[in-house]
C-alpha positions in Angstrom: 127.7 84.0 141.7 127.4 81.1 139.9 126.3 79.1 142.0 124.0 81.1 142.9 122.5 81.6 139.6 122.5 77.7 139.6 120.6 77.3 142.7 118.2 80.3 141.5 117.2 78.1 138.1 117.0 74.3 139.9 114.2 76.4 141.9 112.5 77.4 138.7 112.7 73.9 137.3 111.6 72.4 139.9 108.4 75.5 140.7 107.7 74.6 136.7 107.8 70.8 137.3 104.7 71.2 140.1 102.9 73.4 138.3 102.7 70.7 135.3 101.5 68.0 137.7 98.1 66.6 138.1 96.1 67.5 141.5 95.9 64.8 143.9 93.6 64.8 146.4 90.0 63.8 148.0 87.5 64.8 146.0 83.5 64.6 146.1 81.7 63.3 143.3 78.3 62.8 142.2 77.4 60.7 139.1 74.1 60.0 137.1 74.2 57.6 134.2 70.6 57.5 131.9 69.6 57.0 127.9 69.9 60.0 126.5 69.3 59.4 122.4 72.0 62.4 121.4 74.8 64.2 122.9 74.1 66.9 125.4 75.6 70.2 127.0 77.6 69.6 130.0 76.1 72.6 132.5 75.4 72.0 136.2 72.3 70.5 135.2 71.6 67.0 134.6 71.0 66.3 130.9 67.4 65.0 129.8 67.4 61.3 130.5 64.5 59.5 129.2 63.8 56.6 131.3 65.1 55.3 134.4 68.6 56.0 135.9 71.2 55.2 138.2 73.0 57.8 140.5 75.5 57.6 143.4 77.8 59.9 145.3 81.5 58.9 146.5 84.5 60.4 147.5 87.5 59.7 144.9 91.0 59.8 146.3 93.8 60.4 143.9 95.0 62.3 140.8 92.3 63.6 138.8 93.5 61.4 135.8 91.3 59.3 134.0 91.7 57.7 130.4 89.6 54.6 129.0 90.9 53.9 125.7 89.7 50.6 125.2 87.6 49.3 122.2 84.0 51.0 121.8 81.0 49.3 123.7 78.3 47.9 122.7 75.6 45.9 124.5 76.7 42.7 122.5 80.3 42.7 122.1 83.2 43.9 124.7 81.5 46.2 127.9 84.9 49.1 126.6 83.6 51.8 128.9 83.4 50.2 132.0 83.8 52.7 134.9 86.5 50.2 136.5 88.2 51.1 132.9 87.9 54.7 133.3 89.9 54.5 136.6 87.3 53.5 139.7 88.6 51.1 142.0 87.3 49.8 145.5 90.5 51.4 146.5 90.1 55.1 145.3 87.1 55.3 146.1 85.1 55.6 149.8 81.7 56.7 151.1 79.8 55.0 148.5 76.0 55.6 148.1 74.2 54.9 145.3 71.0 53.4 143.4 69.1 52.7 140.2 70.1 50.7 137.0 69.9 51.5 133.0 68.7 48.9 130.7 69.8 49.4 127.0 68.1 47.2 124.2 67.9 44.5 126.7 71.0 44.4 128.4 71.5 45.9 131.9 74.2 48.3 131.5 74.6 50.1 135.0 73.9 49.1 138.9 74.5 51.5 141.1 72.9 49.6 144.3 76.5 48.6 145.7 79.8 50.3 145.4 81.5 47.0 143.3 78.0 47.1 141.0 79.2 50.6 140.3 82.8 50.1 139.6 81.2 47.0 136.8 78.9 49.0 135.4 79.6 51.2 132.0 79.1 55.3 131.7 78.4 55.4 128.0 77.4 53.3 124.7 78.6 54.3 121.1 76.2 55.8 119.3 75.1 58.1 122.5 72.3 55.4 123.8 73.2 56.2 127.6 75.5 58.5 129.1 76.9 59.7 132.0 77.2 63.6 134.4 79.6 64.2 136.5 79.7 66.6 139.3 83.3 66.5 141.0 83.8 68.9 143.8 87.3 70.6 143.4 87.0 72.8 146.4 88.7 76.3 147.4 91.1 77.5 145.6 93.2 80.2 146.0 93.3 83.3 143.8 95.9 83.0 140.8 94.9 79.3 140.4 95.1 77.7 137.0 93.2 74.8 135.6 94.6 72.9 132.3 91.5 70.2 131.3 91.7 67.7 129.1 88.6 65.6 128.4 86.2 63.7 126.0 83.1 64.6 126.0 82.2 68.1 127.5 83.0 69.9 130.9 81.7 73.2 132.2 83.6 75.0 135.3 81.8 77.1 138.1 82.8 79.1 140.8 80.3 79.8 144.1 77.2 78.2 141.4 78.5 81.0 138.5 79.5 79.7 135.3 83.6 80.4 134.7 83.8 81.5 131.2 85.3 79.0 128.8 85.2 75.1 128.6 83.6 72.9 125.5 80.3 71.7 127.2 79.0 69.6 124.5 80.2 66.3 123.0 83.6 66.6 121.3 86.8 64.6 120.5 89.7 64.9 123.2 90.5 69.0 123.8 92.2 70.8 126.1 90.7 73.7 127.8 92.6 76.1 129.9 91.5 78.4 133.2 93.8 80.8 133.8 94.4 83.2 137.0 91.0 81.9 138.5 89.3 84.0 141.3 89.2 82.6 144.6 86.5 80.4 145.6 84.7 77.0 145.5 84.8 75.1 142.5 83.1 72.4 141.1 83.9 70.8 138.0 80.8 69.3 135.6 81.9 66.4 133.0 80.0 63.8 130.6 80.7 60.3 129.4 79.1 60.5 126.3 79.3 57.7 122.9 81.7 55.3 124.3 85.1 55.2 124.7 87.6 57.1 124.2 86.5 58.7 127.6 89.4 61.3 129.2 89.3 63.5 131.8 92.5 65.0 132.8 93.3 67.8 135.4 96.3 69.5 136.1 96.0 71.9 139.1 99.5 74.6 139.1 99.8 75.8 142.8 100.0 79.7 143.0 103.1 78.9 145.6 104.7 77.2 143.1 104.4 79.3 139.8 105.4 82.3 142.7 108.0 80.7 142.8 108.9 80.5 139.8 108.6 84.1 139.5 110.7 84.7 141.6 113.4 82.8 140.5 112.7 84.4 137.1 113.4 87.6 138.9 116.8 86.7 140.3 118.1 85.7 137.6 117.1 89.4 135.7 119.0 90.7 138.9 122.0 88.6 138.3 122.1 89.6 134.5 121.9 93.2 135.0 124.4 93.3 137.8 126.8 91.8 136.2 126.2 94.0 133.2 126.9 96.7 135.8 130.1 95.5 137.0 131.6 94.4 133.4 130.4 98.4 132.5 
């Protein structure tokens, strides 16, 4: 009996250990960086640039785990929001295609023509001069699906092209938002890069097998309990 109570609550540690984990995976993403003078909401829309932008679309392969925390940029002192600091690498990321470039008060401050232009370039300036939207396809997920967030500056969920409800869309410090028992469907994901670094954008992805299983093993142990009560009755 004990033993199998032991076995019944490594499963449930374990269940709870990959539900905390970020999602790895391939993942489709679209990104338009352009001045944009204030913050703005991040909807499945792209914001009102003024001016010319840059825009490509790539696949990303890996954890959906990003974090620049370097100093704040500026066109004049240290480039801190560099896209290769927010997590973009010529090995995470395939299929580029892309084109366009920002000027800020002089200084060219994205280049989208190549994939290693990209990867050099910066998604947003202190001060929210230029910016960046992100559209990163999550794909199906099942029914029961949960989605903890964390980011800086703004995300906005939809499922099928509807809005989920929830999500801090406009520019805000670092806050975690949290999707619970999601419908089934296709998802994509909508995040900005907006007045320089800190940028994050952080996504854990708990698989319905797992947090079933961890029901489960929830359960056995209620059996356990209550049959021994029994017994010791």
């Amino acid at each position: 009996m004990r033993s199998f109570k032991t076995s019944l609550l490594a499963g449930a540690a374990l269940a709870l250990l990959g539900a905390s984990a970020a999602q790895a995976g391939s993942y489709k993403i679209a990104v338009t960086t352009g001045l944009i003078g204030s913050g703005f909401e991040t909807l499945n829309t792209l914001p009102a640039f003024s001016g010319p932008t840059a825009s490509a679309t790539f696949t990303y392969t890996g954890d959906l785990n990003f974090n620049n925390t370097e100093a704040q940029n500026t066109p004049s002192g240290k480039l801190g929001d560099l896209n290769s600091g927010f997590g973009f690498t010529a090995a995470n990321v395939s299929g580029y295609g892309g084109g366009g470039s920002v000027t800020y008060q002089g200084t060219q401050v994205a280049y989208f023509n190549t994939e290693a232009r990209f990867i050099s370039s910066s998604g947003s300036v202190a001060g929210y001069g230029y910016g960046s939207h992100y559209a990163i396809t999550l794909g199906s997920l099942a029914a029961g699906t949960s989605l903890t967030i964390t980011h800086d500056d703004g995300i906005s969920l939809y499922r099928d092209g509807v809005r989920v409800p929830g999500g801090v869309s406009g520019p805000t410090n670092a806050v975690t938002d949290t999707f619970s028992n999601l419908a089934a469907g296709t998802y994509t994901l909508y995040y900005s890069r907006q007045n320089g670094t800190p940028s994050v954008l952080q996504v854990a992805v708990p698989e319905p097998t797992s947090l079933a299983l961890f029901g489960a093993g929830l359960l056995g142990l209620g059996y356990v309990r209550r049959r021994r009560n029994n017994q010791a009755g």
